[in-house]
Backbone as ProteinMPNN parsed JSONL, in Angstrom:
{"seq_chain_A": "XXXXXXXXXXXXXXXXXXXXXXXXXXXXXXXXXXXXXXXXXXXXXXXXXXXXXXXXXXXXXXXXXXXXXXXXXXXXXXXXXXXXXXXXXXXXXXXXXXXXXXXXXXXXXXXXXXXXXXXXXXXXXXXXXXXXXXXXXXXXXXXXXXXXXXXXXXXXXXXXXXXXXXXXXXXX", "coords_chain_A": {"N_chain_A": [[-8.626, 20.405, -52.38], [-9.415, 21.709, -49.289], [-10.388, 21.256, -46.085], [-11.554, 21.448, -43.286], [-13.611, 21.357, -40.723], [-16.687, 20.675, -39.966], [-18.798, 21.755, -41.377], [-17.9, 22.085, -44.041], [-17.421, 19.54, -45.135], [-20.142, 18.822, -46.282], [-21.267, 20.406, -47.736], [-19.241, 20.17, -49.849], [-20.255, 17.716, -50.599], [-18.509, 15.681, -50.086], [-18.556, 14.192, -47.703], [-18.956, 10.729, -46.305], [-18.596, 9.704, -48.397], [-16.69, 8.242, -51.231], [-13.469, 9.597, -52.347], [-10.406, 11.143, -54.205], [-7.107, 12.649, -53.485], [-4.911, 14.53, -55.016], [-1.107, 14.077, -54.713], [-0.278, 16.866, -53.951], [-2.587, 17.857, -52.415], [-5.142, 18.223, -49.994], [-5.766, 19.796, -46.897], [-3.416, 21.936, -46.042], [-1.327, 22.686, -43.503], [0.343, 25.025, -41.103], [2.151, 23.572, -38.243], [3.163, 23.853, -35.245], [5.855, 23.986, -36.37], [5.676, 22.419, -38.344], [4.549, 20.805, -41.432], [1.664, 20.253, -42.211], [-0.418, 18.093, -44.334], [-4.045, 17.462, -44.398], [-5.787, 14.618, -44.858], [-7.59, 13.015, -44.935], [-10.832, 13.348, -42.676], [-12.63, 14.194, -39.54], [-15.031, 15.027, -40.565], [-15.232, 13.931, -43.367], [-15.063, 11.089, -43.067], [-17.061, 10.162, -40.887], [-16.615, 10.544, -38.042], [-14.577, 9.141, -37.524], [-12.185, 8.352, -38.354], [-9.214, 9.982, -38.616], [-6.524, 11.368, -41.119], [-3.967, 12.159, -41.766], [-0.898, 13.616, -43.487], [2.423, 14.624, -42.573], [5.248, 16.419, -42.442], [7.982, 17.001, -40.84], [10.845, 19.043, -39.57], [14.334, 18.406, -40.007], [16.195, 17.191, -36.905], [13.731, 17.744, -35.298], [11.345, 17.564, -32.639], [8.268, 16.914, -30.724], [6.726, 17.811, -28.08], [6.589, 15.367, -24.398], [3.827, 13.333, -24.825], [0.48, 12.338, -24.417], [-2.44, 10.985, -26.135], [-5.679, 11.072, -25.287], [-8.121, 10.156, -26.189], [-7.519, 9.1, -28.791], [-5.872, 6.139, -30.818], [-3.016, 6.275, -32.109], [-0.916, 6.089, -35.013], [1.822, 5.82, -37.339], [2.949, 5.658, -40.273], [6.259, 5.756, -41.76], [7.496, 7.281, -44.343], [9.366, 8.738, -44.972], [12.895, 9.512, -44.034], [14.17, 9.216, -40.665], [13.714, 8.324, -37.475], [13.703, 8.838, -33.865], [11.357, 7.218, -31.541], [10.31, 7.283, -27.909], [7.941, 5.464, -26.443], [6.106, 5.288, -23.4], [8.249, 4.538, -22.075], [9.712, 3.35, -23.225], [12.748, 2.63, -26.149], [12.684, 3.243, -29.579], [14.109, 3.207, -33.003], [13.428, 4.474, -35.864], [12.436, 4.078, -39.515], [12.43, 4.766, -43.16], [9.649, 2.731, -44.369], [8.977, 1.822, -42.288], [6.475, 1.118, -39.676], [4.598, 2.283, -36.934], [3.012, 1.814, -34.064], [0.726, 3.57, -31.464], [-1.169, 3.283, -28.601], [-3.825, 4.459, -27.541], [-3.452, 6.641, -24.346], [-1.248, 6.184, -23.83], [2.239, 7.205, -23.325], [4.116, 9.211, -25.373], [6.932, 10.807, -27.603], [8.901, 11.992, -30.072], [11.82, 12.018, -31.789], [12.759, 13.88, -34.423], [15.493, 12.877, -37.202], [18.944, 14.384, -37.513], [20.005, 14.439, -39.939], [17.601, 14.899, -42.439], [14.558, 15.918, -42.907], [11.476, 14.969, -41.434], [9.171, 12.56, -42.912], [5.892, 11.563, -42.427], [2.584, 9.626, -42.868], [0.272, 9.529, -40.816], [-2.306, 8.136, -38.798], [-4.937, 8.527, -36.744], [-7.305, 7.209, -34.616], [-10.594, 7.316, -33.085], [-11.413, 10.522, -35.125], [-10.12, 13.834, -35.001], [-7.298, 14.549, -34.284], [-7.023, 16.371, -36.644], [-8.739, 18.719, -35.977], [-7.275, 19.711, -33.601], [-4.374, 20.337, -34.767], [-5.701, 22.645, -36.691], [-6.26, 24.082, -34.842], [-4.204, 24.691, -32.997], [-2.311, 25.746, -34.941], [-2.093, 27.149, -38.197], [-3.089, 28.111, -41.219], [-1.478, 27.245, -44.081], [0.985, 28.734, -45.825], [2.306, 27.964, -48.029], [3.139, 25.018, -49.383], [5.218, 23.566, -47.75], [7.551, 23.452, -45.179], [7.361, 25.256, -42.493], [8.826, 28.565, -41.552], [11.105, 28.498, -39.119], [9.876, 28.933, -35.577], [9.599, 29.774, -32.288], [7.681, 28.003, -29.924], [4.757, 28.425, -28.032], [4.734, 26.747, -25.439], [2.805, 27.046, -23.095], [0.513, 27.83, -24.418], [-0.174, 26.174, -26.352], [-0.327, 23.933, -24.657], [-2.702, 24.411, -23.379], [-4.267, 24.268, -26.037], [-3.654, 21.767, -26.259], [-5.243, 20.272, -24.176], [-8.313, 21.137, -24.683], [-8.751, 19.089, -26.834], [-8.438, 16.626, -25.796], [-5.869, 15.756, -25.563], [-3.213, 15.57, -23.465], [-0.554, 17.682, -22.6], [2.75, 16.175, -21.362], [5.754, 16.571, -20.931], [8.871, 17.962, -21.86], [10.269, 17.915, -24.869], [11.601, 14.644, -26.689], [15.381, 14.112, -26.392], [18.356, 13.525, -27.317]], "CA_chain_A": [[-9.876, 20.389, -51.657], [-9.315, 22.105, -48.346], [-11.833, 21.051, -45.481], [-10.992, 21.286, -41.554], [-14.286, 21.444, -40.099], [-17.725, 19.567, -40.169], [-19.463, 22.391, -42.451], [-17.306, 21.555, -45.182], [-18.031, 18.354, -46.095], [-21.704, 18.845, -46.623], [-21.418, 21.413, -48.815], [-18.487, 19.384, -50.911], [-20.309, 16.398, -50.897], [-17.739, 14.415, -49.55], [-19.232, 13.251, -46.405], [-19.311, 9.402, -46.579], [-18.588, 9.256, -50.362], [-14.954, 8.456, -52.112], [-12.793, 10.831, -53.235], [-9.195, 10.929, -54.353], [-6.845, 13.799, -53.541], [-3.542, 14.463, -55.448], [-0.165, 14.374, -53.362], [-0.367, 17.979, -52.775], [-4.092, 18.494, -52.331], [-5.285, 18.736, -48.857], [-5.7, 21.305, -46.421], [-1.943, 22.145, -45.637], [-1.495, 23.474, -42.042], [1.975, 24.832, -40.282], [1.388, 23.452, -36.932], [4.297, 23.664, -34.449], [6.878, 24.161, -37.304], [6.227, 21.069, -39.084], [3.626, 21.147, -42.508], [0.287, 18.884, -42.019], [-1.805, 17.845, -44.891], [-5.335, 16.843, -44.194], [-6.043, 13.982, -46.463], [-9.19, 12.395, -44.134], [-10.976, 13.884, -41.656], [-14.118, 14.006, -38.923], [-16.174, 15.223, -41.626], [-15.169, 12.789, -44.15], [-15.28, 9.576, -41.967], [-18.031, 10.116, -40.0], [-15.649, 10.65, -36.947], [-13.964, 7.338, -37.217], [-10.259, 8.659, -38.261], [-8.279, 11.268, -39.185], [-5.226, 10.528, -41.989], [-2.673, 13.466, -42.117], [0.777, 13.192, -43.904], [3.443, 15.092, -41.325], [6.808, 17.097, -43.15], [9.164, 17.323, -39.462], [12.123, 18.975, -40.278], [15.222, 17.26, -39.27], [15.779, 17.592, -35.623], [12.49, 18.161, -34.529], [10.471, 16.658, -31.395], [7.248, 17.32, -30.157], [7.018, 17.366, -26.361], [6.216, 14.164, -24.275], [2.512, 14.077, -24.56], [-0.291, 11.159, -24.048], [-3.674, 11.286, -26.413], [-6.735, 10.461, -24.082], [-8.962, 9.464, -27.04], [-7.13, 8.689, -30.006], [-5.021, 5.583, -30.901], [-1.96, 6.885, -33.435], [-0.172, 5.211, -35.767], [2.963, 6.065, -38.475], [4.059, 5.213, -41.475], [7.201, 6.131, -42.181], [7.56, 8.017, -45.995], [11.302, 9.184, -45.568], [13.832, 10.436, -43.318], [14.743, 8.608, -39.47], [13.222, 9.433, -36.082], [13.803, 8.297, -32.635], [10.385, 7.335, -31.022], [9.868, 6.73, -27.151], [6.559, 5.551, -26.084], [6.298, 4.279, -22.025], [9.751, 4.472, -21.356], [10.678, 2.394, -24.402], [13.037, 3.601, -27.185], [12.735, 2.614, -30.847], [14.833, 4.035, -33.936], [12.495, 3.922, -37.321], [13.368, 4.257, -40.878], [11.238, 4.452, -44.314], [9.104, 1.959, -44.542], [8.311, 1.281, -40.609], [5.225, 1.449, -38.908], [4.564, 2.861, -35.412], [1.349, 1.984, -33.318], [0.97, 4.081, -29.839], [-2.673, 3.136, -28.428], [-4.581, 5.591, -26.337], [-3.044, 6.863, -23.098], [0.613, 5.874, -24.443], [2.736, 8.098, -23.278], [5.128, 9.283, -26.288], [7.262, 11.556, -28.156], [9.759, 11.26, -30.921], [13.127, 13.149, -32.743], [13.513, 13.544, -36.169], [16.537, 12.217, -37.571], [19.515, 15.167, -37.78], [20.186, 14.847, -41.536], [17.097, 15.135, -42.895], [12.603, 16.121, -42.258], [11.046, 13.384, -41.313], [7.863, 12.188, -43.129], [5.067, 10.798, -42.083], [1.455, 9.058, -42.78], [-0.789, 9.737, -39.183], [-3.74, 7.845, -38.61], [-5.633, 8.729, -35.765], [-8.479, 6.631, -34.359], [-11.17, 7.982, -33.959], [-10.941, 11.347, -35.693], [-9.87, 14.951, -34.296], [-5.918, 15.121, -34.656], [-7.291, 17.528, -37.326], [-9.329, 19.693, -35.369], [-6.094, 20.329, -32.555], [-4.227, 21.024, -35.517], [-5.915, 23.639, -37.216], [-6.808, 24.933, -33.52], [-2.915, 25.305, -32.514], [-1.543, 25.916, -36.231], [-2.535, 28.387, -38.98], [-3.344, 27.829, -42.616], [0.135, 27.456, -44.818], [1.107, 30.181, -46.719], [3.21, 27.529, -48.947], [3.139, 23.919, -49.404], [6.642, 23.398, -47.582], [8.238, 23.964, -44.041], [7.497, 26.767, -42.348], [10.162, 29.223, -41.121], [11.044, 27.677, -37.599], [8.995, 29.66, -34.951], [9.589, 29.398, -30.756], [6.554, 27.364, -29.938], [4.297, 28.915, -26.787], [4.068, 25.646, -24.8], [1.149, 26.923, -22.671], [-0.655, 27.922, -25.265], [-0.015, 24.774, -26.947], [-0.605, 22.273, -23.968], [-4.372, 24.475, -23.155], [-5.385, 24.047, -26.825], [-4.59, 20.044, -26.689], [-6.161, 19.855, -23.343], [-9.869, 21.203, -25.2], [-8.964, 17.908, -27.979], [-8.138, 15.71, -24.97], [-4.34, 15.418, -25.269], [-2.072, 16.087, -22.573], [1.198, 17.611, -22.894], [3.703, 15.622, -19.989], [7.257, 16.968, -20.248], [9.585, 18.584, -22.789], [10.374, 17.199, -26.014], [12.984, 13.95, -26.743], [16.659, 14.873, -26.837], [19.438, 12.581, -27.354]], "C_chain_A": [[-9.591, 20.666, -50.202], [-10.52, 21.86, -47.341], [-10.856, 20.603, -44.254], [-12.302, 20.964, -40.648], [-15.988, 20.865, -40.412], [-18.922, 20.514, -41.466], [-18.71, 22.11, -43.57], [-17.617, 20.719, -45.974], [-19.038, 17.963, -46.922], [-21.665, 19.709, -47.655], [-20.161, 20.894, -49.838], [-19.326, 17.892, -51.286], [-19.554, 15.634, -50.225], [-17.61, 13.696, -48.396], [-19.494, 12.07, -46.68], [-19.307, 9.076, -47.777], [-16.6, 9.053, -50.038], [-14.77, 9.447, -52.61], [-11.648, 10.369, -53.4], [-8.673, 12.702, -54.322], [-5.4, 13.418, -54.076], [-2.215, 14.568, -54.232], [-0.064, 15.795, -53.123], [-1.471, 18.547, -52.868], [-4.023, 18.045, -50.662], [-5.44, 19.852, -48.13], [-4.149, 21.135, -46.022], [-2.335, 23.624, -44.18], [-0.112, 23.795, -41.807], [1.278, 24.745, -39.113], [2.857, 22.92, -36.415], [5.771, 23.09, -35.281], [7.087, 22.78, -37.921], [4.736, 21.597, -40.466], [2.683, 19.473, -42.17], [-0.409, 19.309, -42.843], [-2.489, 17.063, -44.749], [-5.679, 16.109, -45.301], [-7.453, 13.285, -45.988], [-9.324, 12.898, -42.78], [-11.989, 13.258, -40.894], [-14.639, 13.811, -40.037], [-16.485, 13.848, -42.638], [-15.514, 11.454, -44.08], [-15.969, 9.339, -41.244], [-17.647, 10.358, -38.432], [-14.834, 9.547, -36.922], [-12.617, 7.325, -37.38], [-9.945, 9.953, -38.705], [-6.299, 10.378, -40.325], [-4.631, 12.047, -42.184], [-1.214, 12.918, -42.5], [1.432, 14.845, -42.937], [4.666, 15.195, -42.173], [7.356, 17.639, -41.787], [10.103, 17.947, -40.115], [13.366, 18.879, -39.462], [15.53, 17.985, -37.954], [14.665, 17.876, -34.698], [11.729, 16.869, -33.807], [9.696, 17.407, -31.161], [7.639, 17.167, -28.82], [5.903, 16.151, -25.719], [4.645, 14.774, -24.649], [1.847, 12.496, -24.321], [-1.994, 11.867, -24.867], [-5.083, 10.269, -25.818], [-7.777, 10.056, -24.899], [-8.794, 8.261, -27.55], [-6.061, 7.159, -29.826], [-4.015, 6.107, -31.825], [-1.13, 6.373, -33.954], [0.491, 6.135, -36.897], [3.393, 5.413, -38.959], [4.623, 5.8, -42.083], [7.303, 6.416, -43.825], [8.868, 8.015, -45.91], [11.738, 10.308, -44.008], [13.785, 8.882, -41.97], [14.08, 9.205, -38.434], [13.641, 8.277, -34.954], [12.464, 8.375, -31.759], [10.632, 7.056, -29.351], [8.532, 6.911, -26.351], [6.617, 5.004, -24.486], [7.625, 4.086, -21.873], [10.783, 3.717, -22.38], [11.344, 3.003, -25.838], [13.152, 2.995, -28.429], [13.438, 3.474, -32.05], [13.394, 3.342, -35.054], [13.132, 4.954, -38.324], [12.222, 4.497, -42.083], [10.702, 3.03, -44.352], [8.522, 1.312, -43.517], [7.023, 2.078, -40.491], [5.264, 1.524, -37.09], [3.222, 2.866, -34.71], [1.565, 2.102, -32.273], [-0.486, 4.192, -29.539], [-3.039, 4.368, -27.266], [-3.85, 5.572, -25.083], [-1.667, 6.501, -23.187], [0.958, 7.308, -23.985], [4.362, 8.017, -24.361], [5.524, 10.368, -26.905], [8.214, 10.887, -29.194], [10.716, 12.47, -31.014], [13.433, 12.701, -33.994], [15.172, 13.562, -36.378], [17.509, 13.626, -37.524], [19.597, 15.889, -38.822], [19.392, 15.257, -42.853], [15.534, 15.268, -42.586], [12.649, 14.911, -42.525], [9.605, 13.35, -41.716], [7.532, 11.248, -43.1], [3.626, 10.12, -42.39], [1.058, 8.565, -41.198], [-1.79, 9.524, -39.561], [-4.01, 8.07, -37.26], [-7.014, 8.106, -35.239], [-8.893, 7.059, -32.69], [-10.819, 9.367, -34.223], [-10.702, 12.439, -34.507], [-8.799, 15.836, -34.292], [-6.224, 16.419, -35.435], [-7.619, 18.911, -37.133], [-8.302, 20.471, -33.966], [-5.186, 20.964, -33.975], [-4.14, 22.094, -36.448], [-6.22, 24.711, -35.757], [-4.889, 25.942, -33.262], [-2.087, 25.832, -33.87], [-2.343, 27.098, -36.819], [-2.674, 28.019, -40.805], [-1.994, 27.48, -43.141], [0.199, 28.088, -45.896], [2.041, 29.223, -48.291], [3.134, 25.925, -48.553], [4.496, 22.998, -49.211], [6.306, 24.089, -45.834], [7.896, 25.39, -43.923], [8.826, 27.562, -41.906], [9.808, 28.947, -39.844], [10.362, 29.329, -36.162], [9.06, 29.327, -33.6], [7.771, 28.929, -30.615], [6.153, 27.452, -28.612], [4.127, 27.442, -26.622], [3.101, 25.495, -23.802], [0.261, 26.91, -23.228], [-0.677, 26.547, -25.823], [-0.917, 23.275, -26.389], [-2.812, 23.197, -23.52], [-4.585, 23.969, -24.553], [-5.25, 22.307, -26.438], [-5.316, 19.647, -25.997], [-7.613, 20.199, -23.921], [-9.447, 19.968, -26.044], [-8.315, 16.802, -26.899], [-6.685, 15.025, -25.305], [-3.782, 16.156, -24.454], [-0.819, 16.275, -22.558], [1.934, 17.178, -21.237], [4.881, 15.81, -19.594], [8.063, 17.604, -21.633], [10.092, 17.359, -23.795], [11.807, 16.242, -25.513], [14.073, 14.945, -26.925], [17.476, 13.248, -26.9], [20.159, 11.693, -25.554]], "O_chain_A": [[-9.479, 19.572, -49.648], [-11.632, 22.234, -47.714], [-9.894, 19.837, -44.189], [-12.036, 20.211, -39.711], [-16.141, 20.713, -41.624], [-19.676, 19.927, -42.242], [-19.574, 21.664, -44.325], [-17.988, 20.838, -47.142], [-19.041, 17.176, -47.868], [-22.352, 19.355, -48.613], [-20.284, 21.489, -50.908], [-18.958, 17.129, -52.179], [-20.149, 14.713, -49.666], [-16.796, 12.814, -48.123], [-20.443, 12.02, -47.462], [-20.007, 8.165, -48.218], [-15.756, 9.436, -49.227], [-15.558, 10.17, -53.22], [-11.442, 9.253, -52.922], [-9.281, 13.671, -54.778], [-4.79, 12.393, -53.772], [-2.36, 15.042, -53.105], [0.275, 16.062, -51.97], [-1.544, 19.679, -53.347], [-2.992, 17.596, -50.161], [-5.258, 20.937, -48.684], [-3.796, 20.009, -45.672], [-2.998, 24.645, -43.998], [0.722, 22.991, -42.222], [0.269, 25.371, -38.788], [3.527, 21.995, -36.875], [6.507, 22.154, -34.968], [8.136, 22.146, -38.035], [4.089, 22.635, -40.32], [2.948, 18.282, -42.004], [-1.03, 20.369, -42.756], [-2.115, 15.895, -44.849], [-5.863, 16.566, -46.429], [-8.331, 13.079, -46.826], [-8.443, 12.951, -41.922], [-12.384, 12.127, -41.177], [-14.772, 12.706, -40.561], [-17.445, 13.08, -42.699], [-16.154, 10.812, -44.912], [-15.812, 8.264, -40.666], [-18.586, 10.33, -37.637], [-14.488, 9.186, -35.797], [-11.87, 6.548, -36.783], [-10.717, 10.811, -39.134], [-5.503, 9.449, -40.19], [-5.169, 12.892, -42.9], [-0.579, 12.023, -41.942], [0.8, 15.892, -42.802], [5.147, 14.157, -42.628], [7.152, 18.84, -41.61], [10.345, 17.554, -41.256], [13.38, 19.268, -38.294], [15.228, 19.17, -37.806], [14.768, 18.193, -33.513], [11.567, 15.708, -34.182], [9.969, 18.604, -31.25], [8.633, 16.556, -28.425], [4.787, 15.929, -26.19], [4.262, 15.94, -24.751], [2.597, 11.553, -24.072], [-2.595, 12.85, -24.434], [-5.297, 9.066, -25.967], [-8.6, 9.435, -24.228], [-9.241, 7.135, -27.334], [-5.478, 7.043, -28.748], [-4.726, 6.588, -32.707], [-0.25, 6.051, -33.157], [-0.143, 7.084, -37.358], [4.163, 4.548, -38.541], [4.117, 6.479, -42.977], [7.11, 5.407, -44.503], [9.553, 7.355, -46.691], [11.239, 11.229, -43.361], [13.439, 7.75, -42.309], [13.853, 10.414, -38.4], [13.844, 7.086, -35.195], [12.28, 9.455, -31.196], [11.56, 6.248, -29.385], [8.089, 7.923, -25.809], [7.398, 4.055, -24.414], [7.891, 3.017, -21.324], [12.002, 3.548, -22.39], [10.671, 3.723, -26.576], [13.875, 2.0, -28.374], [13.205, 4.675, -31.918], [12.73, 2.306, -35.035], [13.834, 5.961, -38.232], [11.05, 4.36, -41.733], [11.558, 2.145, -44.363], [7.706, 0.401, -43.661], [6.643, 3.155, -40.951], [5.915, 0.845, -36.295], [2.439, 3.814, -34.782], [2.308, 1.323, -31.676], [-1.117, 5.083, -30.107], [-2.374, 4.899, -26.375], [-3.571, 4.449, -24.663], [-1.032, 6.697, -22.15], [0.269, 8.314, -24.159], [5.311, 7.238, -24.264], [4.632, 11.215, -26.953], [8.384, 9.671, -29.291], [10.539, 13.581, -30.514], [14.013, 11.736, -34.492], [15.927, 14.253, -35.695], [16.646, 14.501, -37.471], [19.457, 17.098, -39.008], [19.868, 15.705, -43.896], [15.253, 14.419, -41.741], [13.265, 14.12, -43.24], [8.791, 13.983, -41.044], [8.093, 10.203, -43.429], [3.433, 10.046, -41.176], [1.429, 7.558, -40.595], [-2.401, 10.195, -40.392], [-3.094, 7.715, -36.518], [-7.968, 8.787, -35.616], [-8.228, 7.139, -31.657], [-9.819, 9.691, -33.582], [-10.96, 12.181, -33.331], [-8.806, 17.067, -34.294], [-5.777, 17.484, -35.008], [-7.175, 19.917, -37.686], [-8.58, 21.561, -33.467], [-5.38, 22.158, -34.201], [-3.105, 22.517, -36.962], [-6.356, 25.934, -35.81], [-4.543, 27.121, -33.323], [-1.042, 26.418, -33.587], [-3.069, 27.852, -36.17], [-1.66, 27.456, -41.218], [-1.222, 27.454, -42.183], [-0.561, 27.94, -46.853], [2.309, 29.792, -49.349], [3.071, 25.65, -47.355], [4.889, 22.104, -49.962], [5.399, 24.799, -45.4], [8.007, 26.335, -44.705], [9.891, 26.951, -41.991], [8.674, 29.041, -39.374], [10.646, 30.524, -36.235], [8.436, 28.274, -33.474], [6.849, 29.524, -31.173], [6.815, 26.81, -27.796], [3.485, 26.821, -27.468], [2.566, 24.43, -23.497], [-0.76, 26.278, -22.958], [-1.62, 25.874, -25.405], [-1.559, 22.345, -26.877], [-3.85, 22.538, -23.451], [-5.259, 22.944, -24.451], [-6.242, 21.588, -26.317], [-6.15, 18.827, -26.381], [-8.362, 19.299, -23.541], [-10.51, 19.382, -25.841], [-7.541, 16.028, -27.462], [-6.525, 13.805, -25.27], [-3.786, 17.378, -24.602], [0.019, 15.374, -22.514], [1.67, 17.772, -20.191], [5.32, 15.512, -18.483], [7.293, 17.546, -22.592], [10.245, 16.173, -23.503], [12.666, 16.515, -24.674], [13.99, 16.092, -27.364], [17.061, 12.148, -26.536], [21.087, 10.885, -25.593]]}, "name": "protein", "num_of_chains": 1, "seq": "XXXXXXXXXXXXXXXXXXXXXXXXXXXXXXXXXXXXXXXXXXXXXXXXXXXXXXXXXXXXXXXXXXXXXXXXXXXXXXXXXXXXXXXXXXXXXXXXXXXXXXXXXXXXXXXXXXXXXXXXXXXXXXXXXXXXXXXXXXXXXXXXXXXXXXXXXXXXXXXXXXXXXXXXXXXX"}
């Protein structure tokens, strides 16, 4: 069931109703060489969250950034990352959880040895809508082939979804 955008839902029905989606149903996105499926959205939730599962692949960091809405939270599926939020550094593992509240300033690094997956909640919704803005459909339900990532283009689209990019990705 693929659905990014607020016409969708209405015409699935699934605006404010239950549904169930299989583990690889969703919309699948490549967005800054990692794979995002949409499992709850705006549409779905009335705006109230966004739920995306996140396939990193090992080594990979986003750059610092700070979301001016959203609160964001992770739960760890599999693999290792190195988070720091506000200056503080945390290692996480399968089975950890990660809450970074609005205006947090944070980034992370996936583990060396292996992608790092994730469960992203977003309160309230949108993550979705930067997503499909800076990303592109997925041609395959897997990693994309790694891709230099325009970081202007990048930091204007999150500035229209009110995230700010603040400095170049974690490193060691």
């Amino acid at each position: 069931m693929d659905r990014i955008d607020e016409t969708t839902a209405p015409a699935t029905g699934l605006q404010g109703r239950a549904y169930k989606l299989a583990a690889d149903e969703g919309t699948a996105l490549w967005f800054t060489n990692a794979l995002v499926m949409v499992k709850a959205g705006g549409p779905e939730t009335k705006q109230r969250l966004t739920i995306v599962e996140i396939l990193h692949p090992a080594g990979y960091a986003p750059p610092m950034h700070r979301h001016l809405v959203e609160d964001e939270s992770f739960y760890v599926i599999s693999g290792t990352a190195l988070f720091e939020s506000d200056g503080q550094r945390f290692t996480v593992q399968k089975g950890d959880f990660v809450f970074l509240p609005q205006g947090s300033t944070h980034t992370f690094l996936a583990g060396p040895e292996e992608s790092f997956r994730s469960l992203v909640i977003t309160v309230p919704a949108g993550f979705e809508t930067f997503a499909a803005e800076a990303g592109a459909p997925a041609a395959r339900r897997e990693l994309p082939e790694p891709e230099p990532v325009d970081g202007q283009a990048l930091a204007a689209i999150a500035a229209r979804h009110n995230i700010e990019i603040l400095g170049p990705p974690l490193s060691t």
